[in-house]
N, CA and C of each residue as an Amber inpcrd file, in Angstrom:
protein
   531
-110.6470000-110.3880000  41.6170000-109.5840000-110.0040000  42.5300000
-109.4750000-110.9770000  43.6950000-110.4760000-111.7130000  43.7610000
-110.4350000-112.7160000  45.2850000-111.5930000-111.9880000  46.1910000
-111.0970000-112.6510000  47.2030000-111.7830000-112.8470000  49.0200000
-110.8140000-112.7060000  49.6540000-110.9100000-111.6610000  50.3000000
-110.1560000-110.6350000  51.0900000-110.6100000-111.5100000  52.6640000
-109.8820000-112.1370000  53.6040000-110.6410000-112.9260000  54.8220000
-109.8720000-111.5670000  55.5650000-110.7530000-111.2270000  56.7790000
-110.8160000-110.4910000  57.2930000-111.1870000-111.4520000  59.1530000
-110.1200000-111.0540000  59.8830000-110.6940000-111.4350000  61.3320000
-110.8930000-110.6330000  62.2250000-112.1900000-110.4860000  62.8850000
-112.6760000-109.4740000  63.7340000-112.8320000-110.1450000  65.3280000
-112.2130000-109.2020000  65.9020000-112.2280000-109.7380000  67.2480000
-112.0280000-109.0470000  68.6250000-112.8290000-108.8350000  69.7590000
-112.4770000-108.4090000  70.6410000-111.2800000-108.9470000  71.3870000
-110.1100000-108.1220000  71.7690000-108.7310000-108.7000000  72.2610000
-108.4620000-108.1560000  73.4680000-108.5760000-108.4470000  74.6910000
-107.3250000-108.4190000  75.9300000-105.8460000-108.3910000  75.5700000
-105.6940000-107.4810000  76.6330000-104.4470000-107.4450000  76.7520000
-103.4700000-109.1440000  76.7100000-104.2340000-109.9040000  77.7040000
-103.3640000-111.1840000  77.7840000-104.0730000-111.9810000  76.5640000
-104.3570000-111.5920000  75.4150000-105.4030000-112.4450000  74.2820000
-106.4280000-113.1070000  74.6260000-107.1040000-112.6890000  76.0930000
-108.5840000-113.3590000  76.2100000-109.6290000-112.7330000  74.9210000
-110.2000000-113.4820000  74.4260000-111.3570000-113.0790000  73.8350000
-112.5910000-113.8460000  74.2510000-112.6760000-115.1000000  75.3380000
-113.4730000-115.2820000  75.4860000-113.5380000-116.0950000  77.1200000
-114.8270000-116.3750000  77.7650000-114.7350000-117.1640000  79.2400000
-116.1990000-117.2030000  79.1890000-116.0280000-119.2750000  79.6570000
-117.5690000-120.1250000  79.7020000-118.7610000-119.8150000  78.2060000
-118.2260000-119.2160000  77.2580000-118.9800000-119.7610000  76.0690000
-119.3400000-118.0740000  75.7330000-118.8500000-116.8290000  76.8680000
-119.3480000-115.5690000  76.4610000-118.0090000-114.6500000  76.1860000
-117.9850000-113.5610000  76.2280000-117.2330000-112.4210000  76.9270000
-116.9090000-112.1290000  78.1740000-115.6850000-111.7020000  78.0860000
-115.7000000-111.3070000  80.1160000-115.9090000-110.0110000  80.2530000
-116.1900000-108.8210000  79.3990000-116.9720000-107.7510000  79.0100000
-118.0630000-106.9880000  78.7540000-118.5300000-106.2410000  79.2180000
-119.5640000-105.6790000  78.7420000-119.4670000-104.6180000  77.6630000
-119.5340000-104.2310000  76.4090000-119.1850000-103.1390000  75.6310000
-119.8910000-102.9290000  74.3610000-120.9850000-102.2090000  75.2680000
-122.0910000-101.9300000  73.5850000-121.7040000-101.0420000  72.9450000
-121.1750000 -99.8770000  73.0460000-120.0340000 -99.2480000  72.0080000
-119.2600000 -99.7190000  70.4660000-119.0540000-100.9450000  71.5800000
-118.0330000-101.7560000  70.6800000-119.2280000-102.8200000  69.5130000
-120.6530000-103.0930000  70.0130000-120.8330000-104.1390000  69.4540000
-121.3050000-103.4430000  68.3720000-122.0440000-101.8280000  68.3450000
-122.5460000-100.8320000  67.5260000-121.4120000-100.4400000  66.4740000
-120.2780000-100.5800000  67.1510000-118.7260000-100.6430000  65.4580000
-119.1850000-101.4870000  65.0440000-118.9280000-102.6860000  65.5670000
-119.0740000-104.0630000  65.2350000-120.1510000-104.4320000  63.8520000
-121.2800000-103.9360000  64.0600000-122.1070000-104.0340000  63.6810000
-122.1620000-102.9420000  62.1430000-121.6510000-101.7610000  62.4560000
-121.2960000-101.5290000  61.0580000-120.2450000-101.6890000  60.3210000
-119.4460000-102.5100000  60.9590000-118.3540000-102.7740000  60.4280000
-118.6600000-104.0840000  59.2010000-119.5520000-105.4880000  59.8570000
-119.9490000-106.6030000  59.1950000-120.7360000-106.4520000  58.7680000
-121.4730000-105.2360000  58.7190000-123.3190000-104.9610000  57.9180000
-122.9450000-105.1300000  56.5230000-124.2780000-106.0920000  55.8880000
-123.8910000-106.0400000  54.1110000-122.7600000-107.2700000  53.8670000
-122.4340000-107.7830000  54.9710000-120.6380000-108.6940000  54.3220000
-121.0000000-109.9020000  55.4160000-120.5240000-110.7980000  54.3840000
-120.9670000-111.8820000  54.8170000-119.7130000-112.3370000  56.2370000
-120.3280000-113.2000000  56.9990000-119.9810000-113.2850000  58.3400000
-119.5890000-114.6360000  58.6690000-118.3860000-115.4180000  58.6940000
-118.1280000-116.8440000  58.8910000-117.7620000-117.0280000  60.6970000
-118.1570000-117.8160000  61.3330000-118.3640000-118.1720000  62.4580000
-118.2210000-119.8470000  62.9840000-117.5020000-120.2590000  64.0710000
-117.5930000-121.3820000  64.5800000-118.9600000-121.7910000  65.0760000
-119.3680000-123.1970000  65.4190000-120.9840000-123.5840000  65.7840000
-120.7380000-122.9840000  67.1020000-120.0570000-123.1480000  68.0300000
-120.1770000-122.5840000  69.5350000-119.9850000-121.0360000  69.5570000
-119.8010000-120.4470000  68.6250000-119.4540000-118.8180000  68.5880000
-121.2920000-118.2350000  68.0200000-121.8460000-119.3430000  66.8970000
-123.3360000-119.0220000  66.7390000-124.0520000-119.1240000  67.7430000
-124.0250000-120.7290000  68.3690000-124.6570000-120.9470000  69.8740000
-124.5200000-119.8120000  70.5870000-123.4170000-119.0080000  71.0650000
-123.7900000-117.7980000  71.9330000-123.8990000-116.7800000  71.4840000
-124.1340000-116.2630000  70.2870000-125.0800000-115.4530000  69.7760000
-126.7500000-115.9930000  69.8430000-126.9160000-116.8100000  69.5510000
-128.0800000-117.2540000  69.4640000-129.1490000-117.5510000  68.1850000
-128.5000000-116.7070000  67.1880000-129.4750000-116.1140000  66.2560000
-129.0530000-115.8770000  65.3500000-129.0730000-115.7290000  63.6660000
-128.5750000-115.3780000  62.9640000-128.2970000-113.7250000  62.8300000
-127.3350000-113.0540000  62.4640000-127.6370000-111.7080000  62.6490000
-127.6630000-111.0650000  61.3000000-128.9120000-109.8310000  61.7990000
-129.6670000-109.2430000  60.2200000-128.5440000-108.7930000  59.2030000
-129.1200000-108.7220000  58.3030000-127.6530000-107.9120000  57.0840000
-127.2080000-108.3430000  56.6980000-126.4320000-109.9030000  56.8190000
-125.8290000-110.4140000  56.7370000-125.8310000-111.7610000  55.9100000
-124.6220000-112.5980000  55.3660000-125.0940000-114.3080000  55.2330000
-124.1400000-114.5640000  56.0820000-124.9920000-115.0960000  57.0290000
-124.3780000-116.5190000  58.2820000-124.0510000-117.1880000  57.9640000
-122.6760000-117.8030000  57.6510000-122.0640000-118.9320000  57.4960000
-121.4590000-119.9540000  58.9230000-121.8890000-120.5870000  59.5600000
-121.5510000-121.9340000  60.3200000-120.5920000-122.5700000  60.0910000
-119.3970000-122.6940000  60.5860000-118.8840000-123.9210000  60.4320000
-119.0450000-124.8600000  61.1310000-119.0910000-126.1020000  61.1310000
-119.8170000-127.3150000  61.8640000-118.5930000-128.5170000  61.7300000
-118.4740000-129.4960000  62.2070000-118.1960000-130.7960000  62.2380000
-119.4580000-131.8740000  62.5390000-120.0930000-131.2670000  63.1630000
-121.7480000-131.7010000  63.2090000-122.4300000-132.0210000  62.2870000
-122.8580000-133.1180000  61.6700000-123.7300000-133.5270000  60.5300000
-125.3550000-132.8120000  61.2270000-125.3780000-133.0540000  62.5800000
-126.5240000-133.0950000  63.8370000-127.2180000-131.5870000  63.8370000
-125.7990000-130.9820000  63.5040000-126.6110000-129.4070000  63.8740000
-127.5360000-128.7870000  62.8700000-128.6250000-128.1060000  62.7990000
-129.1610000-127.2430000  62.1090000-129.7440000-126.2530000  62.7800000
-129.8620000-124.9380000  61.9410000-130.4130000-123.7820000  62.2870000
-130.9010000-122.9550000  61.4510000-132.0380000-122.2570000  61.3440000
-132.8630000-121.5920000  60.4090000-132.2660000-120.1060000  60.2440000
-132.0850000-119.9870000  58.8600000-131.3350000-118.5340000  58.5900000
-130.0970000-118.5620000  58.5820000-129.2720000-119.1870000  58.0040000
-127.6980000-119.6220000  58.0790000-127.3540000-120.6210000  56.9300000
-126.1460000-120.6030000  56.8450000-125.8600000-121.4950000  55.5460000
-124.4840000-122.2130000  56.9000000-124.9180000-123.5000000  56.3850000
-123.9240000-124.3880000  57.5480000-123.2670000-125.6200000  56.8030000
-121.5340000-125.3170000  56.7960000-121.0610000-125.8950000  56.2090000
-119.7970000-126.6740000  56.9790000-119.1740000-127.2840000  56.2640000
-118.2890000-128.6000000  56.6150000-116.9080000-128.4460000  56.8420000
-116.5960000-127.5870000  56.0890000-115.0030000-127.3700000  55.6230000
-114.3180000-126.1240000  55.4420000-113.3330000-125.4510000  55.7880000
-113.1270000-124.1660000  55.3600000-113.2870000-123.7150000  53.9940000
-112.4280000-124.6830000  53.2750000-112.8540000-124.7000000  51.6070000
-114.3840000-124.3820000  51.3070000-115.0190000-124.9990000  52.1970000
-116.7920000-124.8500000  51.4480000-117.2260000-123.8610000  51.9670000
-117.0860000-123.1280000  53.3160000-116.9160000-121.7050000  54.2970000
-116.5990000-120.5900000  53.3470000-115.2230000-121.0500000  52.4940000
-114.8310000-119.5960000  52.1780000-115.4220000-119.5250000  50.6130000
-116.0270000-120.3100000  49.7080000-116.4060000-120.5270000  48.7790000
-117.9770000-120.0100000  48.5690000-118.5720000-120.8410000  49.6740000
-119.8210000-119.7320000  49.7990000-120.0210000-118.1420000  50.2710000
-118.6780000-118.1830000  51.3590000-118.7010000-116.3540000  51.1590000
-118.0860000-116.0260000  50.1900000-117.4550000-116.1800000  49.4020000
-117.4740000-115.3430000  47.9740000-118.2030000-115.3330000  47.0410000
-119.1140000-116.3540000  47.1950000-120.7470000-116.0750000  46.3830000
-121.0110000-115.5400000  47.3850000-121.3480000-115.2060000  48.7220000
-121.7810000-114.2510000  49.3970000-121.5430000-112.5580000  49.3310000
-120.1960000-112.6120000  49.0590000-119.5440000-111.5590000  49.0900000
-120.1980000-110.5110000  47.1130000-119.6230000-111.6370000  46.2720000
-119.7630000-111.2580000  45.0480000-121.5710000-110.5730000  44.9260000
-122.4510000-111.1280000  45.9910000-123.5210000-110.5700000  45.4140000
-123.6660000-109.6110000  46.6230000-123.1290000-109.5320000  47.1460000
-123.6020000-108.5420000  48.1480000-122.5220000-107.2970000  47.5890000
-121.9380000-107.2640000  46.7670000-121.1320000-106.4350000  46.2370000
-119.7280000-105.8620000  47.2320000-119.5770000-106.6370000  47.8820000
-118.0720000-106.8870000  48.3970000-116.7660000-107.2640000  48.3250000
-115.8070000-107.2260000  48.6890000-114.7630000-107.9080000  48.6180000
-114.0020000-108.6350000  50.0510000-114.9390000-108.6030000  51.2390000
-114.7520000-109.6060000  52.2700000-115.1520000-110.1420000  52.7420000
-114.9610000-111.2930000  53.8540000-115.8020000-111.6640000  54.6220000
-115.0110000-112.0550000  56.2500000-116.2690000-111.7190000  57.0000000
-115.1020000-111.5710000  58.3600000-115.5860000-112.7400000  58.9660000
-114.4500000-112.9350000  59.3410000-114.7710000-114.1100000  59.9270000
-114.4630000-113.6320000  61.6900000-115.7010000-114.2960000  62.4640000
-115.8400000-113.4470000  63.9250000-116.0480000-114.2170000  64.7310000
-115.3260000-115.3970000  65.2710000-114.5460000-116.5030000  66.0940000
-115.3310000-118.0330000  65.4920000-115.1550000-118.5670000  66.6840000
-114.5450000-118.5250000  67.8690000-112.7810000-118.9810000  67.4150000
-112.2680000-119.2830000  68.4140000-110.6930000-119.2340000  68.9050000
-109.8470000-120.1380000  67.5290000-110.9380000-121.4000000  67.4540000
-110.3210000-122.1600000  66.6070000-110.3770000-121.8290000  65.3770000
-111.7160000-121.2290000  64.6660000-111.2850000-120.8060000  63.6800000
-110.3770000-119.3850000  63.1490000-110.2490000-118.7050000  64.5550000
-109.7760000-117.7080000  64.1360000-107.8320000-118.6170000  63.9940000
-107.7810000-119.4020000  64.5030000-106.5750000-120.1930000  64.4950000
-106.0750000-120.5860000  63.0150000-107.4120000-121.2370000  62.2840000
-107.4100000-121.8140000  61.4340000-106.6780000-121.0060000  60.2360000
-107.2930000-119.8700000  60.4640000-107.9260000-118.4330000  58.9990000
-106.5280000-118.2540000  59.4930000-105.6630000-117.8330000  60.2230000
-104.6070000-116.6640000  60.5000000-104.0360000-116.1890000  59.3560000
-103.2960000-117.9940000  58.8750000-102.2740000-117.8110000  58.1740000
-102.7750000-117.3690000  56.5260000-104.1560000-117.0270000  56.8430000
-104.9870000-116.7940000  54.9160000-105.4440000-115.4790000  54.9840000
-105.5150000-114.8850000  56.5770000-106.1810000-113.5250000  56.3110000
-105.2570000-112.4460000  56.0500000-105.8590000-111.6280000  55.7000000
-105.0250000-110.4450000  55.0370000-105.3380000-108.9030000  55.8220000
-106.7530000-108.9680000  56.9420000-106.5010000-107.8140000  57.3670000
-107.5190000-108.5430000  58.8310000-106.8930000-107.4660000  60.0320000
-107.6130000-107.8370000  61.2500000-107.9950000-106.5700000  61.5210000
-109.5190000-106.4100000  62.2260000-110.1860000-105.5580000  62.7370000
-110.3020000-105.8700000  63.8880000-109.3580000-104.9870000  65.0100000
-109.1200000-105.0600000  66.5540000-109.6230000-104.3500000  67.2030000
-110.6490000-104.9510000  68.4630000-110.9990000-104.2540000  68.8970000
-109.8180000-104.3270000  70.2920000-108.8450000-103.6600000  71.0550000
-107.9360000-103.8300000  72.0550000-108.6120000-103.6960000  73.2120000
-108.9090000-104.7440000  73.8460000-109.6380000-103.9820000  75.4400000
-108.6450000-104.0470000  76.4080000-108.9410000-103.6100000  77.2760000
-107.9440000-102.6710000  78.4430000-108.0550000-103.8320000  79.6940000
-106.8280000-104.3750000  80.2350000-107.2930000-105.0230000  81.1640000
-106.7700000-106.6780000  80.7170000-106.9660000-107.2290000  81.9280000
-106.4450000-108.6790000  81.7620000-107.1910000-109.9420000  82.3800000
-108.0880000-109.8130000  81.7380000-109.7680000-110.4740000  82.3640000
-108.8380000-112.2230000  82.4920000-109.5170000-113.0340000  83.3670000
-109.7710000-114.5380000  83.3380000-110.4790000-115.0660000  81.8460000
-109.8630000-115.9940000  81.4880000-110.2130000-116.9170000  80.3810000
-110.4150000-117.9430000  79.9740000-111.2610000-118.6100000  79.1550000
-110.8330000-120.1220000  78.6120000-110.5460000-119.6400000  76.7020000
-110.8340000-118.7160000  76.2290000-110.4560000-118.6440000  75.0510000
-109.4140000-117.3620000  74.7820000-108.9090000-117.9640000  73.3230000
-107.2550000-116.8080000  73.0690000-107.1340000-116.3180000  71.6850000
-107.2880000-115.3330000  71.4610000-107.0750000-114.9540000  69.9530000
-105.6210000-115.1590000  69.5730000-105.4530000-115.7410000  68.6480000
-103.5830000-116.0990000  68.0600000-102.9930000-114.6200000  68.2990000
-101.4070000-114.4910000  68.9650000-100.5660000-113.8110000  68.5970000
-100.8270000-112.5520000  67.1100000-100.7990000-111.3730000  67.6420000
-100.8480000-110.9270000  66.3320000 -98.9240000-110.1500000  66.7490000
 -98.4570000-111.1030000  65.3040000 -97.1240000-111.0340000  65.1770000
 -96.6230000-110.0500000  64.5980000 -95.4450000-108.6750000  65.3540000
 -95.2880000-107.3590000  64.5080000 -94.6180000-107.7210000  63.0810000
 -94.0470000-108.9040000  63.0500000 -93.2310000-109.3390000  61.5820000
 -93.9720000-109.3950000  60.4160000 -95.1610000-109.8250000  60.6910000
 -96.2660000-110.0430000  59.7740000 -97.4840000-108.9040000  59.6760000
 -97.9800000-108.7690000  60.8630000 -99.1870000-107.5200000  60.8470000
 -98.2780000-106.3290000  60.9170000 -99.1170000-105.4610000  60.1820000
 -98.7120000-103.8240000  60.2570000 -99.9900000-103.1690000  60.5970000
 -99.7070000-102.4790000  61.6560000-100.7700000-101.4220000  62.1460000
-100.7590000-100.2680000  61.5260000-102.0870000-100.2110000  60.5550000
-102.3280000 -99.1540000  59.9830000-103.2230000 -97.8980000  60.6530000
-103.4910000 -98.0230000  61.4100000-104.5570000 -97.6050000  62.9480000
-104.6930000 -97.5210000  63.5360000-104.3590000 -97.2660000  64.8530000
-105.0930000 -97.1110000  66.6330000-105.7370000 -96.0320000  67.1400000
-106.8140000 -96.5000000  67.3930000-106.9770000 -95.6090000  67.7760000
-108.1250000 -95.3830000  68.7810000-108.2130000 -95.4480000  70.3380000
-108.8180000 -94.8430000  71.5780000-110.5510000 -94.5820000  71.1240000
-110.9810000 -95.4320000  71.8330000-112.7860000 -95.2050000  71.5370000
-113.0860000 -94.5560000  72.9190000-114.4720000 -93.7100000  72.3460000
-114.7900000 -93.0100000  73.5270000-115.7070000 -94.5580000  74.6430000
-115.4800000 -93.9570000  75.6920000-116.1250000 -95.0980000  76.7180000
-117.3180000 -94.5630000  76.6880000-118.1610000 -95.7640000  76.3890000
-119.3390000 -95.3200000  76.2850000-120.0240000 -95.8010000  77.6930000
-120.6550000 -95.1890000  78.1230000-121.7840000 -94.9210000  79.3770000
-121.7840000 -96.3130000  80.2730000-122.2260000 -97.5340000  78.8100000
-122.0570000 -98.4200000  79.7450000-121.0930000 -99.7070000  79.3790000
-120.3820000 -99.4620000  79.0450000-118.8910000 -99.9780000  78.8290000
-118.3080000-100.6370000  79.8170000-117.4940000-102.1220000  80.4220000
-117.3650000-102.2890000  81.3870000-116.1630000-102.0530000  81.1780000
-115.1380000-101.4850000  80.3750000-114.0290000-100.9510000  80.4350000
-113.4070000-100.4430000  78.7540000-111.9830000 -99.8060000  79.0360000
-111.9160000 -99.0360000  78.0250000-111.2860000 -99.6690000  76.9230000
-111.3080000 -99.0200000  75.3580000-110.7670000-100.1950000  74.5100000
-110.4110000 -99.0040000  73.5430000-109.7430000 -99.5470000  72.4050000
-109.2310000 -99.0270000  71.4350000-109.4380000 -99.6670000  70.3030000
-109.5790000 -99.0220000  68.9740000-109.4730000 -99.7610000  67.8260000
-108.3890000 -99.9730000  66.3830000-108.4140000-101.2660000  66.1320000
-107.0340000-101.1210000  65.3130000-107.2670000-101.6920000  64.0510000
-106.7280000-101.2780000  62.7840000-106.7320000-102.2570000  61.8170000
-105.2070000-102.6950000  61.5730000-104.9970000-104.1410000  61.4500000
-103.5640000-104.6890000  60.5710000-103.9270000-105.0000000  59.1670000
-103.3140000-104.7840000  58.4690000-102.8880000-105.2370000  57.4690000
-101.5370000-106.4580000  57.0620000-101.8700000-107.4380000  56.7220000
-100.6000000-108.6540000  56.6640000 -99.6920000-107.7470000  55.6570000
 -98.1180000-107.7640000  56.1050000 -97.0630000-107.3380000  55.3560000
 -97.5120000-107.9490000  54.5360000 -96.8320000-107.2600000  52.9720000
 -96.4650000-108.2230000  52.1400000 -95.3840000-108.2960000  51.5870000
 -94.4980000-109.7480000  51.4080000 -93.3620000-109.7970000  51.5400000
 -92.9870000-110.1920000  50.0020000 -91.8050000-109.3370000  49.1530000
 -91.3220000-109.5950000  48.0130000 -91.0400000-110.8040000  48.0180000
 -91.8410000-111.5720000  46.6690000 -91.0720000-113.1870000  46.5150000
 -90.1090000-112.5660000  44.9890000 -88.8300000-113.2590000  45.2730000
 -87.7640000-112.8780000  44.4370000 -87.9870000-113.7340000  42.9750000
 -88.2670000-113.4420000  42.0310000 -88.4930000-114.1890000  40.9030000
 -87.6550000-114.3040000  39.9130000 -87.2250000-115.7140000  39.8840000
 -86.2640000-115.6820000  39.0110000 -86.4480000-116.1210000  37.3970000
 -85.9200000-115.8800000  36.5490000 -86.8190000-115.9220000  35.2080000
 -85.7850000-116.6800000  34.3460000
């Protein structure tokens, strides 16, 4: 059936998702979805989006994307090209008995993936923080919101958010025979 690309992302109101290499957020609520949301499914990531994680995370196959011949890191599969990115998560995916893989920034690759993914997992946060990074436009022509829906604020939350799934329309191609 394929590889279902999937982009997961915390979103501002003004599309910040990111400032100086972190979050402008605090929201462990959100990272505990998060976390069962990508558990078991393999996880594609920019090198500066691993750098501030730090670490590979459990459950998972870490996929890297790099331009870096230079970089290495233990516990990760680190590759070159989107082609070789999305190829190893579907041997990722196929044995982990899945059908996605999310890919969970940074900015550029979520840039890259837009026009290939087929469903986004939103997290909406409340508010219009300072930024240096932007999650792409999610366009009503193309995404359909199958979801919203209001998370409880958790205790220590630095503000409130909601969660959404899109699904990419899909648009009749007219076939002529």
């Amino acid at each position: 059936m394929g590889l279902r690309i999937c982009l997961v992302a915390a979103v501002a109101e003004n599309n910040v998702i990111g400032s100086g290499g972190g979050m402008p957020w605090r929201l462990p609520s959100d990272l505990k979805r998060f976390k069962e949301l990508t558990m078991g499914k393999p996880i594609l990531m920019g090198r500066k989006t691993y750098e501030s994680i730090g670490k590979p995370l459990p459950g998972r196959t870490n996929i890297v994307l790099t331009n870096s011949d230079d970089f290495h890191a233990e516990g990760i599969r680190i590759v070159h090209s989107v082609v070789e990115a999305l190829d190893v998560a579907e041997e990722a995916a196929r044995k982990a008995d899945t059908g996605e893989v999310m890919v969970i920034g940074g900015a550029s690759l979520y840039e890259r993936l837009m026009d290939r993914a087929e469903r986004l997992y939103i997290t909406h946060v409340a508010g219009t923080p300072a930024g240096d990074t932007y999650f792409p436009e999610i366009d009503p022509e193309v995404w359909s919101c199958l979801t919203r829906e209001p998370m409880i604020r958790g205790v220590d939350d630095s503000t409130g958010t909601s969660f959404a799934i899109y699904d990419r329309i899909k648009t009749e191609q007219a076939s002529e025979e």
